[in-house]
N, C-alpha and C positions, 0 to 999 in steps of 0.2 A: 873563690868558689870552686876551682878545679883541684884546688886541695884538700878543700872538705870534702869534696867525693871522692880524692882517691884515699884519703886518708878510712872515709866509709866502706871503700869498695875492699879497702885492708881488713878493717875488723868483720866484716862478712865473711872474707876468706877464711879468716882466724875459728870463728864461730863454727865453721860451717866442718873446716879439717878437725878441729876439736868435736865435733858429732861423729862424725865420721870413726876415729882415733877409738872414741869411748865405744862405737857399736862392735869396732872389731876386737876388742878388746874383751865385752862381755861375749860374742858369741865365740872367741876362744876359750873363754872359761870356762862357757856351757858344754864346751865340746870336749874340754878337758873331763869336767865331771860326769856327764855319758858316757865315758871310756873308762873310766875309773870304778862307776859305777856298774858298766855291764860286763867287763872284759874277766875271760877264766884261762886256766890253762888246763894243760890235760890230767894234771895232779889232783885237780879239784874235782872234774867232769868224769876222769875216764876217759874222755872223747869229745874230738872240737867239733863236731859235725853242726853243734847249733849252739853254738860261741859266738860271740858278736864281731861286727866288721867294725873296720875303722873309718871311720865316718868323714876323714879327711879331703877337704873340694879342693886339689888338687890333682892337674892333668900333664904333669911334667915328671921325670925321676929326681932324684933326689941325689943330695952330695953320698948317700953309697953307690949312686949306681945301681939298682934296681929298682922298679917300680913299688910303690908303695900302697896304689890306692888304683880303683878299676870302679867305673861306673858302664858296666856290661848293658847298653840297654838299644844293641839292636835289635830290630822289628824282625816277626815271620817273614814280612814280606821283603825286606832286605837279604833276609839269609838266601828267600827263595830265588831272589833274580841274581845273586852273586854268582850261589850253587851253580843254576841256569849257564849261564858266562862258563864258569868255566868246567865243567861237565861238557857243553860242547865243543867248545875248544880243545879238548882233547884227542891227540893226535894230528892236531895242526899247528904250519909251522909257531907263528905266535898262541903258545897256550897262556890262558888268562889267568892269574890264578884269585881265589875268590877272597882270599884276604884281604889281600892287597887293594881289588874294588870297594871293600868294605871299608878300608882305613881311609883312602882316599874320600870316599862319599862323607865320611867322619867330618876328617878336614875340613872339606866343603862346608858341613852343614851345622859347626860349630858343633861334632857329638850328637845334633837332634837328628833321630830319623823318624820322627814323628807325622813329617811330612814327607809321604812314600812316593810324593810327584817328581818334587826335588831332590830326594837319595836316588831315583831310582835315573832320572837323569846326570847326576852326577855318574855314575858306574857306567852310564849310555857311555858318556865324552868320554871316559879312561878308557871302554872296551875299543871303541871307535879309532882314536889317535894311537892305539898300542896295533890295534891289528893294522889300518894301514901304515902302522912303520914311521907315522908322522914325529913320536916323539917313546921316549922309553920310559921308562917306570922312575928310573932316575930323572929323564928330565919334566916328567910331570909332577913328582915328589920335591923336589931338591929345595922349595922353597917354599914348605908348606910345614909349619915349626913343628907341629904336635904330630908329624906324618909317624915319625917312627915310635911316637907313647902308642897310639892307637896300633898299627902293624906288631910290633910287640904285645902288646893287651893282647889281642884280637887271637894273633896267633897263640899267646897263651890258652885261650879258652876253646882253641876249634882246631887248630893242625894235627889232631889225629885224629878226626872222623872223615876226612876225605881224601881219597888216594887209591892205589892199586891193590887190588887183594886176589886170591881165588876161593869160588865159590863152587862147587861140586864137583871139580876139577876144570872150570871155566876163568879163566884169567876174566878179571873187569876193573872196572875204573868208577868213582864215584862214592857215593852215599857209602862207608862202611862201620860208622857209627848206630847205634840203633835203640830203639824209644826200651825207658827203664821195666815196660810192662810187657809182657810176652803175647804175642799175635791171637788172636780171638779171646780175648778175657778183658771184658768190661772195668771201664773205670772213668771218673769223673775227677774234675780237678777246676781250681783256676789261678789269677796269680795270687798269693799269698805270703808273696817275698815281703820281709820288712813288716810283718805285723807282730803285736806285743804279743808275748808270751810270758806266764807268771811260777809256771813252777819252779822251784828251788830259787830262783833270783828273779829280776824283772830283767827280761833281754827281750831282741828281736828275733824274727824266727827267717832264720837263715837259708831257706832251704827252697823246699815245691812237695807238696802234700798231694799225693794221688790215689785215692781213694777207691777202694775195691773189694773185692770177695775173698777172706781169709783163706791164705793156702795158693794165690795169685802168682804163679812165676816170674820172681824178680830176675830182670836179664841184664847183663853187664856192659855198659854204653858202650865202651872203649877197652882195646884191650891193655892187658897191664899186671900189675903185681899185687894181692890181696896185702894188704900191707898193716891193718888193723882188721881183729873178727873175734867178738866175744860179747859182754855183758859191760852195758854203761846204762848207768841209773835213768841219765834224761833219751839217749836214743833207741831202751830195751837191747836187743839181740841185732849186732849193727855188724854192717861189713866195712871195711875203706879199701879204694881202690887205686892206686896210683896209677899214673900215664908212665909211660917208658922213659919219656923225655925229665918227666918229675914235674913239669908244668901245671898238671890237675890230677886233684887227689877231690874224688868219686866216693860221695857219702850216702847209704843205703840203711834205712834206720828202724826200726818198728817190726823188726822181722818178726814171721811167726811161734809162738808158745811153744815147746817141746823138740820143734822140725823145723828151724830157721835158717840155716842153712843148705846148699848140697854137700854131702857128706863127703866126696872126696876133696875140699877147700883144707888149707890150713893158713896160718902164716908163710909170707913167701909164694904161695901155688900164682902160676901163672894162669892168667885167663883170658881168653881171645874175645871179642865184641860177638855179641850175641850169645855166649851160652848163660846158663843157669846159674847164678850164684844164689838166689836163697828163696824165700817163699813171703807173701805181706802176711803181716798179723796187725797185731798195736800193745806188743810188749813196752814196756818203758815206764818211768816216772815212779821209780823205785830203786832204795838201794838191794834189796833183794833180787836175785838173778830168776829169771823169770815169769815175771807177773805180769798178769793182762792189766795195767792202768790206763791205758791210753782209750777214749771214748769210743772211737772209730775206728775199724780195721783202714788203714792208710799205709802207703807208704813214703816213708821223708826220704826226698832228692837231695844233696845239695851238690858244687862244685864247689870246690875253694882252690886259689889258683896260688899257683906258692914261683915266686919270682928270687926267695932266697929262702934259706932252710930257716932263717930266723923267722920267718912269717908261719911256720908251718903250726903255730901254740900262741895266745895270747894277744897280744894290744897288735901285732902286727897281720893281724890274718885277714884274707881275703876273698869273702865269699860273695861273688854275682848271683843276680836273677837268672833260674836256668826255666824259668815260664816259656819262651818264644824260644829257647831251641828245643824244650822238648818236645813243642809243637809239631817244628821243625823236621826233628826225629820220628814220627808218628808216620811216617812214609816209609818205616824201613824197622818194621816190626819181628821179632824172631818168633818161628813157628817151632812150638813142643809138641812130644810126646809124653807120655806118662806111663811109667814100667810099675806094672797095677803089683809087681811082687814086690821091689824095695818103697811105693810109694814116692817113689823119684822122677823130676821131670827134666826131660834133657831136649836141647837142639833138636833140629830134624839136618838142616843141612849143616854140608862140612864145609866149614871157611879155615883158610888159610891168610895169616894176617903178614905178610913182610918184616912188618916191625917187631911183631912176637918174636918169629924165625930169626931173625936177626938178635934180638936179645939173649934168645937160649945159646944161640951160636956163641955171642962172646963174654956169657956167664958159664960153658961147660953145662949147660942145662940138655937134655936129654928130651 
């Protein structure tokens, strides 16, 4: 008798890994062929701004050594109690920094911050045990496997919106990041990451759609390097913006007809977080350079986070939800003027960014 059931309790096994074996097998295939199917490069496009991500559920690096795959899906309300942390902390002896709460709350919560009780206690115990000196970031980390994919991710997509800068000759600290839509000019939006899109191929739309009043001052989150600016059939009249560090490259898409950009931009021009890089329209969905196809004056956001320069085109690329931090961002709005002779809108206040200053210093930039 004890034979026949173990000899039963075998081909159960047998059945059960053989199910098992067969599922992961078709949904690598399916996932092969989604990638095959939706993936371009900038040969084909013009421009990866709304190019497909890789769909790979994977939360570890890979035998290159750098990250390959980023499921971006902290909450407002996480960014908000991070910020919080360590925006206060600043200027005391243990300053917190708001990453690093955010990787750790990850850790904790298996990646979900879905449940804002439990993220938000998890950053409570890290701020708690780091300020009183109980324990450090190493030995709160040191055994938590995915501590540094997330720390890494994280920091790929947010370490240069928060830090020191000056603002009208006032040194500060905090928020220097700032929302894609220029200060009193209306605009609607929601999340809309990850929904189909059909022209020219079937893909996903990669991005954050904000929709508004043509002629809308588009302002530049972060500051950095225009690094792409011209005519691409699916984004119309587009900008790209690179991060100093190369970590995030800032996709601006649908500019306006005639007047899409500011006129003093080129390739190369350096831009500080908050001023003027171009204006909303809904050029695009043509191969002809300037056509109004797009239904809606909008503008398309997106981030794509580049961990190696092979990611930066094609099957490797890497685009998050930037929904809840532009949310986020909507607290640190830039305010324009309009010079009614060139039709030009510009800053109001003078920021000074560190990292700019520092880049022109050890490029001989002027």
């Amino acid at each position: 008798m004890k034979s026949k059931r173990y000899k039963c309790f075998v081909v159960i096994c047998s059945v059960f890994m053989a199910i098992m074996m067969f599922g992961f097998f078709m949904k690598s295939r399916e996932s092969k062929s989604v990638l095959e199917e939706n993936a371009t490069t900038e040969s084909e496009t013009g421009e990866t701004g709304e190019n497909t991500q890789n769909d790979k559920n994977e939360m570890e690096q890979t035998e290159d050594d750098f990250i390959k795959w980023v499921d971006f899906g902290v909450t407002y309300a996480a960014l908000e109690a991070a910020y919080t942390y360590d925006v206060d902390s600043y200027g005391s002896e243990i300053k917190l920094d708001w990453i690093q709460l955010l990787a750790y709350a990850a850790c904790k919560n298996w990646g979900d911050f879905s449940n804002d009780q439990k993220v938000k206690e998890s950053m409570a115990s890290m701020a708690e045990q780091l300020t009183n000196k109980e324990k450090t970031v190493e030995e709160l980390t040191g055994d938590l496997s995915n501590y540094n994919y997330f720390y890494e991710s994280y920091s790929a997509a947010l370490s240069g919106l928060v830090g020191e800068y000056e603002l009208d000759g006032t040194k500060k600290y905090g928020l220097k990041g700032y929302s894609p839509i220029a200060k009193n000019f209306y605009y609607t939006d929601y999340d809309d990451f990850g929904v189909s899109r059909s022209y020219g191929y079937k893909r996903r739309h990669l991005g954050h759609d904000m929709m508004g009043q043509v002629g809308t001052p588009i302002i530049a989150v972060e500051s950095g390097i225009v690094e792409v600016l011209g005519w691409n059939q699916y984004g119309g009249w587009r900008i790209g913006i690179r991060s100093f560090d190369g970590k995030r490259y800032y996709y601006y898409a649908h500019l306006r007809k005639d007047f899409p950009y500011n006129k003093s931009l080129t390739e190369g021009s350096i831009v500080t977080a908050g001023d003027v890089i171009g204006y909303l329209g809904r050029t695009g969905y043509s191969a002809n350079e300037n056509v109004n196809n797009i239904d809606e004056y909008h503008l398309h956001f997106g981030i794509q986070l580049i961990f190696d320069e092979s990611q930066k085109e094609g099957y490797g690329e890497i685009w998050i939800d930037p929904y809840n931090l532009v949310r986020f961002l909507y607290r640190n709005r830039s305010e324009t003027q309009k010079n009614e002779e060139t039709k030009e809108w510009s800053r109001i206040n003078v920021m000074i960014d560190p990292l700019a200053e520092e880049y022109k210093i050890n490029n001989g930039i002027n």
